[in-house]
NUBADREN-632268 format. One record per atom (N, C-alpha, C): x, y, z; residue in one letter. Coordinates in steps of 0.001 Angstrom, whole numbers, padded with zeros to 6 digits, always signed. Example, Ala and Ser with C-alpha at 12.3 -4.5 7.8 and 13.67 -1.06 7.14 Angstrom:
BEGIN
+013190-005690+007800A +012300-004500+007800A +013200-003300+007800A +012850-002250+007080S +013670-001060+007140S +012900+000030+007870S 
***
This chain:
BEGIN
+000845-001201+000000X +000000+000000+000000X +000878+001248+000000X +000267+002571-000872X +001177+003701-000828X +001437+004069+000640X +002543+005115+001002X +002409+005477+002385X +001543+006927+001999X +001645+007587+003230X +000932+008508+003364X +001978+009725+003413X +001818+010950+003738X +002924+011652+003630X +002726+012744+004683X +004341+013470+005561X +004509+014186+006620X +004708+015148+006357X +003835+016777+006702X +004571+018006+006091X +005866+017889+007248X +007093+018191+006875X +007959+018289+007547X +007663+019936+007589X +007461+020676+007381X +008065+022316+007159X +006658+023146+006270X +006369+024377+006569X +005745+024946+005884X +006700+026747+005719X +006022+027432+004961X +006349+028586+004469X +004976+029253+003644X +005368+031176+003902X +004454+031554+003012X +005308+032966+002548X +004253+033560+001929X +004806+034641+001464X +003820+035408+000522X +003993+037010+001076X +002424+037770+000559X +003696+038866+000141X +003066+039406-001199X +003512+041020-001529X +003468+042417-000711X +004125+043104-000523X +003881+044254+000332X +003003+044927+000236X +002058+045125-000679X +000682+046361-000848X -000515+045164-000268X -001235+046108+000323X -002434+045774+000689X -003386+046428+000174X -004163+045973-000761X -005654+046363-000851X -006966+046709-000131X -007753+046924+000501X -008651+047102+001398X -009890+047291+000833X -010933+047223+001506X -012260+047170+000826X -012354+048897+000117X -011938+049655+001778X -012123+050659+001155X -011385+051152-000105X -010133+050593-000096X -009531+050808-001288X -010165+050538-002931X -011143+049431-003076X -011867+049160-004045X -013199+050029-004051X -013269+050768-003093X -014793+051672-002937X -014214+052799-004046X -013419+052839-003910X -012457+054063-004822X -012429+053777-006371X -012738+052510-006589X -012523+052089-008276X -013599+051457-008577X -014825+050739-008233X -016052+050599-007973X -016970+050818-007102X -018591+050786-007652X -019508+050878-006954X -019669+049996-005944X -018772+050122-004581X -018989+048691-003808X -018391+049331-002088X -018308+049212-001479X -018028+049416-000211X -017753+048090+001221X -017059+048816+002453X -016704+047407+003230X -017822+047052+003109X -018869+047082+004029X -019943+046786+004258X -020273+045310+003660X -020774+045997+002192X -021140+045058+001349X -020034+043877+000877X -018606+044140+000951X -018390+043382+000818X -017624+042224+001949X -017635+042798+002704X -017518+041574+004038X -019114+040740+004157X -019863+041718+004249X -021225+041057+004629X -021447+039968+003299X -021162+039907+002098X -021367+039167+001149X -020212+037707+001043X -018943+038178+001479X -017664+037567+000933X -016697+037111+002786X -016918+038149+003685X -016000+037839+004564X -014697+038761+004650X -014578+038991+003724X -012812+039210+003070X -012887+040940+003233X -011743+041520+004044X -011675+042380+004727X -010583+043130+003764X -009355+042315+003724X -008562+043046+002570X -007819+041808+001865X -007102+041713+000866X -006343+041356+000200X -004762+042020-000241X -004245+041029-000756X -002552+041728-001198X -002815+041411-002700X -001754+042764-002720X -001941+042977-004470X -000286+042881-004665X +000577+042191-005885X +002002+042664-006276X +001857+043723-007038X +003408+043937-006964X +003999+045241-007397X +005234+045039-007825X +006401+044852-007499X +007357+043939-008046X +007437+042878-008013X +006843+042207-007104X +006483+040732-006612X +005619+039887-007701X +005917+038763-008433X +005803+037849-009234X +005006+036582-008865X +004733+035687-009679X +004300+034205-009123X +005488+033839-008299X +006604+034057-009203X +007691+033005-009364X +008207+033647-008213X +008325+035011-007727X +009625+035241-006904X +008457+035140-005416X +006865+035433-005198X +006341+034778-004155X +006777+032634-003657X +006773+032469-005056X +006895+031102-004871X +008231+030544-004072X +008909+031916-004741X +010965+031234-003846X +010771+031773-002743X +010117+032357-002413X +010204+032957-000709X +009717+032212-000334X +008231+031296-000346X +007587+030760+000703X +008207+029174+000376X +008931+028564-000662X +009976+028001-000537X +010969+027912+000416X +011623+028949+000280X +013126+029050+001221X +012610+029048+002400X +011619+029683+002840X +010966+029858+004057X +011154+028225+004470X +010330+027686+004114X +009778+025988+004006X +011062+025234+004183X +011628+025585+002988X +012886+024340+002896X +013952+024952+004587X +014028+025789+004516X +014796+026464+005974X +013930+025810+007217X +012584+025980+007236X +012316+025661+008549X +012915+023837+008856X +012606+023515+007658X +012526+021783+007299X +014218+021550+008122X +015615+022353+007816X +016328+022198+007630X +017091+020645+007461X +016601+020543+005728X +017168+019559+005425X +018408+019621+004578X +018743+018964+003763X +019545+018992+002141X +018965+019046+001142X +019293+020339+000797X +018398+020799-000604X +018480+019656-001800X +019737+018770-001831X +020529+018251-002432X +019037+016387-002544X +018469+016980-001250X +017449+015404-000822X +016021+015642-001864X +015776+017312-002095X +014756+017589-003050X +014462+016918-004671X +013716+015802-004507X +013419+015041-006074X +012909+015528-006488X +011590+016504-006224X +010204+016702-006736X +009373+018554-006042X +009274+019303-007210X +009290+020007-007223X +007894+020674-007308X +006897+020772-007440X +005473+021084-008127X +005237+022500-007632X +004325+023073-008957X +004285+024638-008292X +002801+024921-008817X +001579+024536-008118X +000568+024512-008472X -000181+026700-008690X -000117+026713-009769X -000730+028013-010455X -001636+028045-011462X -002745+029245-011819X -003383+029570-012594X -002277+031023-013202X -001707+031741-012393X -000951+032668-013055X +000145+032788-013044X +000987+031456-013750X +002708+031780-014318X +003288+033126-014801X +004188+033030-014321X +005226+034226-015424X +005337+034048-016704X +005407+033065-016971X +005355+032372-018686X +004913+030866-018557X +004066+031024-020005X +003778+029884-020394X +004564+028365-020319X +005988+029126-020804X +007116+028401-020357X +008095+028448-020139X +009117+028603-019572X +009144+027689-018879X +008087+027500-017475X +008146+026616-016769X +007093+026523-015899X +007605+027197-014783X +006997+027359-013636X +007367+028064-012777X +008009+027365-011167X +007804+025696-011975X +008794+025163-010838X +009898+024811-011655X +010147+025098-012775X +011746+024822-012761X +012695+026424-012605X +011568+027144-012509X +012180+028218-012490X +012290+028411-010568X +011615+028015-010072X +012007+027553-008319X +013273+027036-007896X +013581+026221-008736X +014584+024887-009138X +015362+025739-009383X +015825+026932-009827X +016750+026989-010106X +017368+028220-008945X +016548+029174-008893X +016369+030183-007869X +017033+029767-006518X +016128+028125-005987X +016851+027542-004696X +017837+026891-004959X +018563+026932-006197X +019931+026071-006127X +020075+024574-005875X +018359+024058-006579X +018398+022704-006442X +019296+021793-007269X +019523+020432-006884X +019719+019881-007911X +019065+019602-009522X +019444+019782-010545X +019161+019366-012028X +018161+018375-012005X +018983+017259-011053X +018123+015857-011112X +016541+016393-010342X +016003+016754-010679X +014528+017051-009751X +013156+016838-011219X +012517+015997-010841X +011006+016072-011358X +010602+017936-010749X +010489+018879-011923X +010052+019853-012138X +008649+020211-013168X +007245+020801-012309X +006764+021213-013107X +005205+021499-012643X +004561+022745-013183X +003374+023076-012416X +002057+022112-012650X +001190+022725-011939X -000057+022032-011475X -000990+022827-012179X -002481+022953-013158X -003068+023710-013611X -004258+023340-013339X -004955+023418-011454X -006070+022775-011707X -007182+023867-010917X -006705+024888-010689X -007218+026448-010526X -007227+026304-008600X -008143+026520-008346X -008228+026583-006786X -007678+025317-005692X -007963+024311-006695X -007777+022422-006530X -006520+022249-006499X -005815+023145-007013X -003845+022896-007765X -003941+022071-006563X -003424+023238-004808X -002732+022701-004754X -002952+021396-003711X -003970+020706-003873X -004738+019336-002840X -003892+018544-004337X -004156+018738-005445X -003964+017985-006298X -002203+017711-006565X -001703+018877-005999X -000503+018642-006004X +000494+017830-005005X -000319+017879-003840X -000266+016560-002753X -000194+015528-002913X -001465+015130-003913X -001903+013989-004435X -000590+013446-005164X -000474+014283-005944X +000962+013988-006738X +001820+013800-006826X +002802+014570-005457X +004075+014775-005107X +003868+013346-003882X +002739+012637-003504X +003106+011687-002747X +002962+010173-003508X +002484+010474-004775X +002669+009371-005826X +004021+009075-006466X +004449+010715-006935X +006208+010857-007470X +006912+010429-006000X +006936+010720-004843X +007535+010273-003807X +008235+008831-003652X +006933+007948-004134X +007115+006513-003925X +008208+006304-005204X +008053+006863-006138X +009512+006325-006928X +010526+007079-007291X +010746+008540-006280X +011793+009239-006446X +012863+008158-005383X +014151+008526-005963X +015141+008064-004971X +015156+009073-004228X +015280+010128-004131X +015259+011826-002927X +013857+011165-002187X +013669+011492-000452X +013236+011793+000031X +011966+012615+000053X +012548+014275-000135X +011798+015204-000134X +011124+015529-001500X +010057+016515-001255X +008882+017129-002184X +008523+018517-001792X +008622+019139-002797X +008610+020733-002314X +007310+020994-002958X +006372+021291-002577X +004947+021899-002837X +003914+022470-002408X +004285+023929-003817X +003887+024936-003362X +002765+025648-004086X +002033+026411-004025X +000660+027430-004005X +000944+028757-004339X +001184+029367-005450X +001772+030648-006200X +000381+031488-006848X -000349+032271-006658X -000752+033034-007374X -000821+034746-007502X -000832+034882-009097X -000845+036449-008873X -001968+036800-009852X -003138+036528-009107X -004669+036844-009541X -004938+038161-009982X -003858+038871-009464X -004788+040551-010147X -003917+040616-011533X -003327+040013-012042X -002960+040089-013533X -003873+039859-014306X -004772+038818-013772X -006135+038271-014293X -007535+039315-014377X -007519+039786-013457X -008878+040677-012870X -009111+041731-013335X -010053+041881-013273X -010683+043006-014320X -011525+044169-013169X -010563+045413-012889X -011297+046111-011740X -012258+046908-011744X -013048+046752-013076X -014022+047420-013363X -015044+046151-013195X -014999+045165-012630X -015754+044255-012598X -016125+044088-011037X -016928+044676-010611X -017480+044793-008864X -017105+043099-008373X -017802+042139-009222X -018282+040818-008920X -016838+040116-008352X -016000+040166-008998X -014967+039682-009253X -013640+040350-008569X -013583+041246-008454X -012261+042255-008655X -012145+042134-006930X -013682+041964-005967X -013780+042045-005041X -012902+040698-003638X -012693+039843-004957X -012773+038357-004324X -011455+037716-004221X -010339+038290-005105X -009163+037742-005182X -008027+038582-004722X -006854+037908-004389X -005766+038003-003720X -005076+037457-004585X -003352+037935-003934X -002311+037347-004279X -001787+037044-003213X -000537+035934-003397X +000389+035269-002435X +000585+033710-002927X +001738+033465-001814X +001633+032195-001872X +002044+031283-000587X +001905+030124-000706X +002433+029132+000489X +003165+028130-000570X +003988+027206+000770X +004572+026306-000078X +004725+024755+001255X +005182+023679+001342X +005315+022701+002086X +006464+022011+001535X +007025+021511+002104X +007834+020257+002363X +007401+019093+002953X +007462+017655+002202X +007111+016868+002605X +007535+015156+002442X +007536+014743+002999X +008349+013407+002915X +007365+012093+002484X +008022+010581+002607X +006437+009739+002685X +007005+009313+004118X +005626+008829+004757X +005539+008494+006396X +004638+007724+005874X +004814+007120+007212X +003577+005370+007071X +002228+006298+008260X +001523+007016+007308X +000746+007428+007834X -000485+007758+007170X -001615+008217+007690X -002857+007606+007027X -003024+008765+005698X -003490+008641+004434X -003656+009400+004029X -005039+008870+002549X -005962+009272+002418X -006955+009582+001617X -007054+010635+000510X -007253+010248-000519X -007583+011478-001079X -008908+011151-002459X -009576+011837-002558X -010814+011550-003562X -010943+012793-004755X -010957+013167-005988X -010305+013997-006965X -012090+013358-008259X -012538+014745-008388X -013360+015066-009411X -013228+015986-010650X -013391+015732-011345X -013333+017149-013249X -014588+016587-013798X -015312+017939-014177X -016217+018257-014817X -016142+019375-016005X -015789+018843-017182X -015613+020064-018516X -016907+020962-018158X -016233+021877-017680X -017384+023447-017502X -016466+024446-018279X -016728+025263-018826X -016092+026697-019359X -016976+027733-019123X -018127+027428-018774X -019534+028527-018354X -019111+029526-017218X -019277+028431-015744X -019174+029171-014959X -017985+029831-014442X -016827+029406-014619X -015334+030260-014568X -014213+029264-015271X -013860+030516-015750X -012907+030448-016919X -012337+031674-016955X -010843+031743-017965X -010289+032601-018449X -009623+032432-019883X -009838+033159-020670X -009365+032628-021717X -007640+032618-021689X -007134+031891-022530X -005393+032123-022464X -004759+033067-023513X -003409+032656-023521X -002682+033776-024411X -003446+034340-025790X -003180+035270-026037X -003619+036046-026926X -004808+036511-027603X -005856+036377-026272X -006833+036625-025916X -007282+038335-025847X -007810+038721-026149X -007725+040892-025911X -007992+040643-024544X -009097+039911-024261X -010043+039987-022927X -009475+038728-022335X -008439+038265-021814X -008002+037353-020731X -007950+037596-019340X -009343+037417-018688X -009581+038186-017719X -010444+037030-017213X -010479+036984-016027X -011022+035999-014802X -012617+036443-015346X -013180+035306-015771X -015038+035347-015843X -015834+034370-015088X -016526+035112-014059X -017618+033920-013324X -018720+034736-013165X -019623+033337-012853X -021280+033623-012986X -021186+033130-011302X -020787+033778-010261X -020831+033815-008923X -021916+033071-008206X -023418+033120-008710X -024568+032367-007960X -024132+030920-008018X -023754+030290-009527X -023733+029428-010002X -022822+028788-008998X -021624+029165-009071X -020310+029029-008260X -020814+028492-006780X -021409+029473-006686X -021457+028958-004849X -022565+027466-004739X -023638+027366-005858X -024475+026430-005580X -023370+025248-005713X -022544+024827-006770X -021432+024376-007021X -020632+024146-005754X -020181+025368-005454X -018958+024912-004396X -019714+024015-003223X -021035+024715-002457X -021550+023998-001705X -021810+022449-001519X -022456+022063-002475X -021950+020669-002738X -020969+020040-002831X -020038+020690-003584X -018708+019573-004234X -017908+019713-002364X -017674+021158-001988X -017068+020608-000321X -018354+019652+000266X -019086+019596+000823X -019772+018674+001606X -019664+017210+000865X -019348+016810-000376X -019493+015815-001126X -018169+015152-000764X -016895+015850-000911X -016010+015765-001071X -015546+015534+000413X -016188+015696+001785X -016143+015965+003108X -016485+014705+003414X -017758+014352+002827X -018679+013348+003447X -017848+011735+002781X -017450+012033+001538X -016894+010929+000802X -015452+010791+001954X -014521+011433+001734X -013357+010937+002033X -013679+010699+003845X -014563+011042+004701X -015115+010356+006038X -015314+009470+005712X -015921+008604+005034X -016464+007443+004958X -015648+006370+004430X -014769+006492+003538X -013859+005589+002804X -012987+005781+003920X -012775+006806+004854X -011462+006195+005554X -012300+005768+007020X -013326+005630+007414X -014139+005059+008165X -014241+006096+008952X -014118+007338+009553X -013973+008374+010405X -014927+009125+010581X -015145+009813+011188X -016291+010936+011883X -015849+012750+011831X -016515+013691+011888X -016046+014908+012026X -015690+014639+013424X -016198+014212+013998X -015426+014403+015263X -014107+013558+015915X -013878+012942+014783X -012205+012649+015035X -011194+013010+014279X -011594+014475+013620X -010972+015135+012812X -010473+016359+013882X -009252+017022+013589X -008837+018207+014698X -009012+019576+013236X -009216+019499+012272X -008936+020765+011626X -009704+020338+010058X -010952+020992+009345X -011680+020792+008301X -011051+021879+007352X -010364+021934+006743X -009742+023290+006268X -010175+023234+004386X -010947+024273+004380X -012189+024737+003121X -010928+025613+002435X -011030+025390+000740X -010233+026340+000260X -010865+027843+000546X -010203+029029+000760X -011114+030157+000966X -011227+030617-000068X -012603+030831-000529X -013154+031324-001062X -013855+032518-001259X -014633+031776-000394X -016149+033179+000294X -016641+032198+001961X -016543+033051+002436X -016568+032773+003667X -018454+032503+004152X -019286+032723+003356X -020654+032527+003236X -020128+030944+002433X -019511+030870+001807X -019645+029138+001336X -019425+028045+002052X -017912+028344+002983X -018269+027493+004343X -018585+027891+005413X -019278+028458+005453X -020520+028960+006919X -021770+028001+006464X -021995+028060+005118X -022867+027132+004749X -022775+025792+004922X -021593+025072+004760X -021049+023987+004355X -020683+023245+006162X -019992+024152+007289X -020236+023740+008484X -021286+023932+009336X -022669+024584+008266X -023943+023893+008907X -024600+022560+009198X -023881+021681+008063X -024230+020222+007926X -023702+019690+009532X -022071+020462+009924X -021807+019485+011399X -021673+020345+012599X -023294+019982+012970X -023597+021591+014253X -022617+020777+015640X -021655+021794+015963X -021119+021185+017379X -019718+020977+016529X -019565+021203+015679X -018058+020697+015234X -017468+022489+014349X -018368+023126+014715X -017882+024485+013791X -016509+024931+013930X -016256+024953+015289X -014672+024886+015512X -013382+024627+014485X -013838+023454+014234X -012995+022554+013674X -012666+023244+011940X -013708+023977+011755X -013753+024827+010285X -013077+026396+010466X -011529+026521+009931X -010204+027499+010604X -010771+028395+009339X -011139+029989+009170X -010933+030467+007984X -010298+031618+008179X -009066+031973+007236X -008463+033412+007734X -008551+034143+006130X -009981+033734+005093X -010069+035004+004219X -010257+036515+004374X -010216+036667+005596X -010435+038593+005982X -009623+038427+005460X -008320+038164+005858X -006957+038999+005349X -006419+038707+003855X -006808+037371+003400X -006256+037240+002174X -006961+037280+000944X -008050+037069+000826X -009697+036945-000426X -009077+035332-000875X -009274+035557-001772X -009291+034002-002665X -007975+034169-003089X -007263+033670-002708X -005717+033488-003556X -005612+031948-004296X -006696+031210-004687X -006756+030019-005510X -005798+029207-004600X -004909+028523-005676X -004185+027357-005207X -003488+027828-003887X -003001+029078-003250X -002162+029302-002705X -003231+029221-000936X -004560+029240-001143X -005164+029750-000425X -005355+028060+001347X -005285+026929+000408X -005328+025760+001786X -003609+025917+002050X -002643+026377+001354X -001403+025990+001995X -001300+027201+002908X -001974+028769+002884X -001666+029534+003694X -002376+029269+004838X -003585+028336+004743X -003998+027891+006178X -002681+026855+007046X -002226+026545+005770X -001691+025242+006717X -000574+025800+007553X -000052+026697+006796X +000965+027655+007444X +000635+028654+008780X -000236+028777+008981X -000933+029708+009487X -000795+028645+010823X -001475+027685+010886X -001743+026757+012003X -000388+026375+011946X +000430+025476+011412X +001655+025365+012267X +002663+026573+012421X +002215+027573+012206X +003021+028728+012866X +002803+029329+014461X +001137+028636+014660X +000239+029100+015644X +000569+027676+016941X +000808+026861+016231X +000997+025562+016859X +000041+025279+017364X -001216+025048+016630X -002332+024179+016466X -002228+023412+016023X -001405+023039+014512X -001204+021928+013836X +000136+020946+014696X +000196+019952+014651X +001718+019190+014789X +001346+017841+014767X +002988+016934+014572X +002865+015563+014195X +001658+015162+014814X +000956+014215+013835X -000095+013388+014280X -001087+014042+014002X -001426+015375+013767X -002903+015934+014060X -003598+015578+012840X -005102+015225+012876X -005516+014799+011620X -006590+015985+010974X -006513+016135+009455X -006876+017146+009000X -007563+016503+007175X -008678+017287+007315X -009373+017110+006451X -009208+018652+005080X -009189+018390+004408X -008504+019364+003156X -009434+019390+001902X -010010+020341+001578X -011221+020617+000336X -011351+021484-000058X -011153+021377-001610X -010838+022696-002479X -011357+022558-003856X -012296+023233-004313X -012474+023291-005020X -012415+024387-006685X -012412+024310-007791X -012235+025342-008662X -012362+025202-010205X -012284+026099-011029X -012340+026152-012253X -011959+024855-012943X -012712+024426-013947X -012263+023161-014336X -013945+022339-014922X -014702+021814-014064X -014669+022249-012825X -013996+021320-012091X -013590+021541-011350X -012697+020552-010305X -012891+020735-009214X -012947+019804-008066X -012845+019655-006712X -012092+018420-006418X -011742+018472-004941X -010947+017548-004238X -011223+017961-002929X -010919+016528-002267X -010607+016163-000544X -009942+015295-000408X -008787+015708+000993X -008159+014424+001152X -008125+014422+003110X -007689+013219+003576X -007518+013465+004739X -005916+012813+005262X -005217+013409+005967X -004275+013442+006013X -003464+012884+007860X -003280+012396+008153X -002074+012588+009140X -001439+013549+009199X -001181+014931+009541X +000564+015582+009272X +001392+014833+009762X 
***
């Protein structure tokens, strides 16, 4: 049987400008008010010199430093994004090279929008089992306002930049994971290169009826295949989104709300980057540590969703 896998180390890393609600009251018809009361999300970070790629080497180095291992032990590299610096090269070999890894490394991103980076877990603990290296560096990069369109109230309101990243090994420890795609282009999409209008498009109602399900689906499935209960879970961690989506979603387990951590005030939707800055968040807080068990659900463009449940 596969093993399961240990974050040894986490890291993050946000751009220096902050956005604020009121700051968007200034470029649309929209205010705090309305948009905490709708979304949660208090402010967001916007770049400015700050990149996918150069958020991605910070909350890297961060990671690989806390880990303090041998960079030299790194096989496997993944850099789950919707917004690269370029098409190509990808933006984990461009990590790869930044941290002074070895050549020999499986390099290369994840394109599965909000899902990257559960899916990149999934992945880096499959490449694990037949790397000779040890370690797996995987990380959560986005720079969403390249995408966004700030004349768009709906939208412009909801996303962030930043990123997180993990280190992680295989451990003989429990791990689940359950992975859905549905060809949608309706409800969010962006078109790609050479597009006039390559700009983040969603039909928002749609979205949330969507997200609501696919987390509770995705919650309820991976409980059951690994035989478990919410209540022998220590941490339910929802990609952030909109903070009305899991308020909804930890109505299903009254008495366990706790257990559902969300810190979108400060960040909005930063997609893939958005479950690794929880994860960071808690073992910085030292809530998380060896052994604690954690349930992980993210869903996004595609359409795609995922859950997995994990050991750290």
């Amino acid at each position: 049987m596969m093993k399961g896998i240990r974050i040894v180390a986490t890291g993050s890393a946000l751009p220096e400008k902050v956005i604020t609600n009121d700051d968007l009251s200034r470029l649309v018809d929209t205010n705090d008010e309305w948009i905490t009361t709708r979304t949660g999300i208090k402010q967001r970070y916007q770049c400015g010199q700050e990149t996918c790629v150069s958020l991605a080497v910070q909350a890297a180095e961060e990671a690989v430093s806390r880990a303090g291992i041998d960079r030299a032990e790194i096989g496997v590299v993944l850099v789950a994004t919707q917004t690269p610096d370029y098409i190509f090269p990808s933006a984990a070999c461009l990590v790869q090279k930044e941290l002074g890894l070895s050549e020999e490394v499986m390099a290369f991103d994840i394109g599965a929008a909000c899902t990257g980076f559960l899916m990149g877990l999934g992945t880096a603990r499959a490449l694990l089992e037949a790397s000779p290296k040890p370690y797996a560096l995987v990380i959560g990069s986005e720079q969403l306002s390249k995408i966004i369109d700030y004349t768009d109230r709906s939208t412009c309101i909801l996303f962030g930049d930043g990123a997180a990243a993990v280190v992680i090994e295989s451990a003989d420890k429990s791990f689940r994971q359950k992975s859905w795609a549905r060809g949608n282009r309706e409800v969010l999409s962006c078109l790609g290169p050479g597009n006039a209008n390559a700009k983040l498009q969603m039909l928002g109602s749609e979205v949330f009826r969507f997200a609501v399900t696919a987390l509770a689906q995705a919650i309820e499935e991976v409980l059951g295949e690994e035989g478990i209960t919410m209540a022998e879970v220590d941490y339910c961690i929802c990609h952030q989104a909109n903070a009305r989506i899991i308020s909804h979603v930890m109505k299903k387990y009254p008495g366990f709300e706790d257990k559902f951590y969300m810190n979108i005030e400060k960040y909005g939707n930063t997609s893939a980057a958005s479950i690794p800055l929880v994860l960071d968040e808690l073992f910085r807080e030292g809530k998380l540590r060896s052994g604690s068990r954690v349930i992980c659900v993210g869903f996004g463009a595609g359409l795609t969703w995922s859950g997995l449940y994990m050991e750290v």
